[in-house]
N, C-alpha and C positions, 0 to 999 in steps of 0.2 A: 504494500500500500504506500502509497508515495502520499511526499509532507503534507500536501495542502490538504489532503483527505485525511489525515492524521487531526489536523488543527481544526478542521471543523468538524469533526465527529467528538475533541474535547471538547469544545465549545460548545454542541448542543447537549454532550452529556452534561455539563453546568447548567445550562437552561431546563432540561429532564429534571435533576437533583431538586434545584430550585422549586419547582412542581409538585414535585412528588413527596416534600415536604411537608406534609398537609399539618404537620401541626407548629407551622411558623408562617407569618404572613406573607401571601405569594410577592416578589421583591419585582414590581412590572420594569421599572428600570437597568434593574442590573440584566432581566432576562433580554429586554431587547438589546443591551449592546454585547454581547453576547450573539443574538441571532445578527445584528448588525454583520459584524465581527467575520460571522460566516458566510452572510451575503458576500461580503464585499471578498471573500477568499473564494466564493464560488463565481463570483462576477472576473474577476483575475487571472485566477490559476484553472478553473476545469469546467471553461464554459460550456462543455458537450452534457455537463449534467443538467441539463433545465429544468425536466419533469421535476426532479426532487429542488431543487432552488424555488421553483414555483408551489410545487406543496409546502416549504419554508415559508413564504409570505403570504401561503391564504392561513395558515395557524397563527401567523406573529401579528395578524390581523383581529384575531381570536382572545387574544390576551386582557380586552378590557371584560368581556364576558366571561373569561373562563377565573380571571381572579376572586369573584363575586358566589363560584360555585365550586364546595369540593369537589363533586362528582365528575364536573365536567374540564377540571382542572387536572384529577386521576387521568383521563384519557387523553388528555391535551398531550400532559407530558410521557405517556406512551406512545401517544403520535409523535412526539420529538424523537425517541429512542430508535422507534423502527425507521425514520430517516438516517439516524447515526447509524444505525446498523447495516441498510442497505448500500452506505459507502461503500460498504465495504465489498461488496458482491460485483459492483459493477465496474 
């Protein structure tokens, strides 16, 4: 796996952790520069990834709503994971 897939699969797992925290309040700021963080690494270094960049920014669009709900805060940030993860496959 080469660097920039490395740095942005830390990055969302930060954003995941952050989430999945459910018993500390969801941190909307730190989580977007964070997804920030990975945009702009997946805007740079591995622009053939789109589908998964474009699933990144309809979730980090999600984050005023899913602060508000544990339930849907749990699944948010398992939709962060399975992003981090599918780096890795393709």
């Amino acid at each position: 796996m080469n660097k920039s897939k490395l740095n942005i699969r830390m990055d969302l797992m930060r954003v995941a952790k952050i989430a999945l925290e459910l018993d500390k309040p969801f941190e909307e700021n730190i989580a977007n520069v964070f997804i920030n963080k990975a945009r702009s690494e997946f805007e740079e270094n591995l622009k053939d990834e789109n589908k998964l960049k474009d699933e990144l920014i309809s979730y980090q669009k999600e984050i005023p709503i899913i602060a508000l709900d544990t339930k849907k805060r749990k699944q948010w940030g398992e939709k962060i994971m399975t992003i981090a993860s599918r780096l890795g496959t393709f």
